[in-house]
N, C-alpha and C positions, 0 to 999 in steps of 0.2 A: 524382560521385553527390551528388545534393541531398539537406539531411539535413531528416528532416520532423517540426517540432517541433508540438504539438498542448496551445494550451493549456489547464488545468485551472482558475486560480483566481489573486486578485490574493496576491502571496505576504504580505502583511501580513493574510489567514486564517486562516495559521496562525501559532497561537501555539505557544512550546514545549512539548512533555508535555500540549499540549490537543486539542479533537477534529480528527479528520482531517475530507478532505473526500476525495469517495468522484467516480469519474467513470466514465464507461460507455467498456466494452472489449469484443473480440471474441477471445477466448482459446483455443485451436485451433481455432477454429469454431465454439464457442458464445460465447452471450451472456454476458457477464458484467462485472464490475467491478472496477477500480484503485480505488487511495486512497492518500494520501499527508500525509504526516503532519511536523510541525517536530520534529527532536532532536538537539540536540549542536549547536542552530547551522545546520542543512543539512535542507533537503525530502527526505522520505526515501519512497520509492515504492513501493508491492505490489501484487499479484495479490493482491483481494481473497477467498483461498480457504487453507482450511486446509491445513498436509500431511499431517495426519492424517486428517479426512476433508473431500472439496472442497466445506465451508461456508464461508459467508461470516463472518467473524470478530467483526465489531460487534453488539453486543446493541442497542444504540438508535443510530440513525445518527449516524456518525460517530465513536463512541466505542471506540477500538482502545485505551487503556491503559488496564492494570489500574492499581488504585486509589494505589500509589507511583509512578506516572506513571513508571518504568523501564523495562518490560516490552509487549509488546503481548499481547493476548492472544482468544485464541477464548472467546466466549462460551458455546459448546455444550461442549465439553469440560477448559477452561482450561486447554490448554497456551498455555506464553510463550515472548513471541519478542524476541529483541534488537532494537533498531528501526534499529541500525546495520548490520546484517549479514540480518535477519531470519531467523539461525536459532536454532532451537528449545534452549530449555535446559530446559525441564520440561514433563514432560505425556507424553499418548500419542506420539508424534514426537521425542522427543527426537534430536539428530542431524540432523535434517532439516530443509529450510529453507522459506520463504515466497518466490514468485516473484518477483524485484527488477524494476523498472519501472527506467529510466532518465530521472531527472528532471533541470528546470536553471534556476535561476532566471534572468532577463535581464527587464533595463527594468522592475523592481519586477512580473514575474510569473511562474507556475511552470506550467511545461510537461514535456508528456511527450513521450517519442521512440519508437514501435514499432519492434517486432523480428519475428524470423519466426514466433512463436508468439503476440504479445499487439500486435495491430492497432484501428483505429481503429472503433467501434463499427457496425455497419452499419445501415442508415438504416431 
């Protein structure tokens, strides 16, 4: 089976703890968006949607940490998210997590890989 990478952005975009960059998804079959984000060293990938409720998390594009650049965080409700794990450590959701993307960087670029539920944007 061929593995279908899909990609997002030259990986020196992202900077670490700075804004993400956001790319279009088809998420059980709706429209929607990824984004991914540098921390710890590693592109780090989500379903851009809360699991508290399914907003989109960035108050101004791109901007997924809260102000100690630690945390990710929903702009409608502020709960925060690990950006290693993306799950939730404070807010309505506690416990619960942000849909991980599986990302990779290769040849100084970062790509994405669908799965059966977050597919490649439809035309």
């Amino acid at each position: 089976m061929t593995t279908v990478l899909i990609p997002i952005c030259d990986a020196s975009a992202l900077e670490e703890g700075g804004k993400g960059i956001r790319f279009p998804v088809t998420a059980g079959g709706d429209d929607a968006t990824g984004f991914v984000v540098r921390y710890g060293g590693l592109a780090r990938a989500y379903l851009n949607r809360c699991a508290h409720v399914p907003i989109e998390l960035d108050w101004n594009e791109g901007d997924f940490f809260e102000s100690s650049g630690l945390y990710l965080i929903c702009s409608t409700h502020g709960a925060v998210y690990t950006p290693e794990t993306g799950r939730c450590e404070g807010g309505p959701c506690r416990g619960r997590s942000l849909r991980r993307i599986e990302v990779m960087e290769k040849d100084n670029q970062v790509f994405w890989q669908p799965d059966e539920y977050v597919k490649p944007a439809r035309a």
